[in-house]
C-alpha atoms as one frame of an Amber mdcrd trajectory, in Angstrom:
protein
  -6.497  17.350 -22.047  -5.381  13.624 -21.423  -2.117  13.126 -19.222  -0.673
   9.734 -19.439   1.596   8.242 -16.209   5.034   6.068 -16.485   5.498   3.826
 -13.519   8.760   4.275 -11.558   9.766   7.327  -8.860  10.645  10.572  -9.839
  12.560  13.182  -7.229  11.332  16.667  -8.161  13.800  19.524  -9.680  12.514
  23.328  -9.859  14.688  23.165 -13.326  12.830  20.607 -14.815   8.971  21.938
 -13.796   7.350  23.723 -17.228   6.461  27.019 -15.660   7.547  30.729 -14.900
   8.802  30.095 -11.381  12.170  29.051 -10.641  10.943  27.101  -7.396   8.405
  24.280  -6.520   7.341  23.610  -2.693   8.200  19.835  -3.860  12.005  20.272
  -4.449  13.612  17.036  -4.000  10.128  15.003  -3.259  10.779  11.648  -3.962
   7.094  10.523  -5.917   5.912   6.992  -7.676   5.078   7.799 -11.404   5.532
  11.007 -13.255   3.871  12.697 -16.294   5.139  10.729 -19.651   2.975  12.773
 -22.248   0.305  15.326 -22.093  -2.265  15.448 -24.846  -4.343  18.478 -26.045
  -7.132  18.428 -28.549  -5.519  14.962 -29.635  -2.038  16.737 -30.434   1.070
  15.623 -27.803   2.624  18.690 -25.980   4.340  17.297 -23.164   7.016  14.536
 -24.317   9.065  12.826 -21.959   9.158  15.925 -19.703   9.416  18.601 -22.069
   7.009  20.713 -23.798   6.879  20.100 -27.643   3.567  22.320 -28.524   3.685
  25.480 -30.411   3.088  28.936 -28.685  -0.688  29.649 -28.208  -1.621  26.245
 -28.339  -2.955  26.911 -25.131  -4.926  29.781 -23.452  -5.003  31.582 -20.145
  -7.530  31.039 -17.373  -7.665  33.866 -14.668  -8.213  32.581 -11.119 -11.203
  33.939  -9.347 -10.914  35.670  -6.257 -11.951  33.271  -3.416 -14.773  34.873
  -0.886 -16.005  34.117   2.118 -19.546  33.004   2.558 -20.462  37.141   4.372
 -18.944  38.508   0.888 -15.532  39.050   2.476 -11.943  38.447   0.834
């Protein structure tokens, strides 16, 4: 996957973030540069900030449970 970057700030929005959550712990973080297209497998699915892929075009990764180094969550 290839991400390309526009120059400029962006202020972040939980409305405008592509996931399930209807929060971000960077509301309102004022950032330089900002996502301008995402690339998959040489197909764009990110476009000026909004997703433009088809459904399945990508594919979910379970996170691994973290351990300590005795074996202990």
């Amino acid at each position: 996957m290839k991400t390309l970057i526009k120059n400029g700030t962006i202020i972040t929005a939980s409305e405008e973030q592509q996931q399930a959550s209807d929060y971000t712990p960077y509301e309102g973080l004022r950032m330089k540069g900002g996502v301008a297209k995402v690339l998959l497998r040489g197909e764009v699915i990110v476009d000026a900030g909004k997703y433009v892929g088809k459904p399945g075009d990508g594919k979910f990764i379970a996170r691994q449970t973290l351990r300590s180094q005795n074996g202990k969550v």
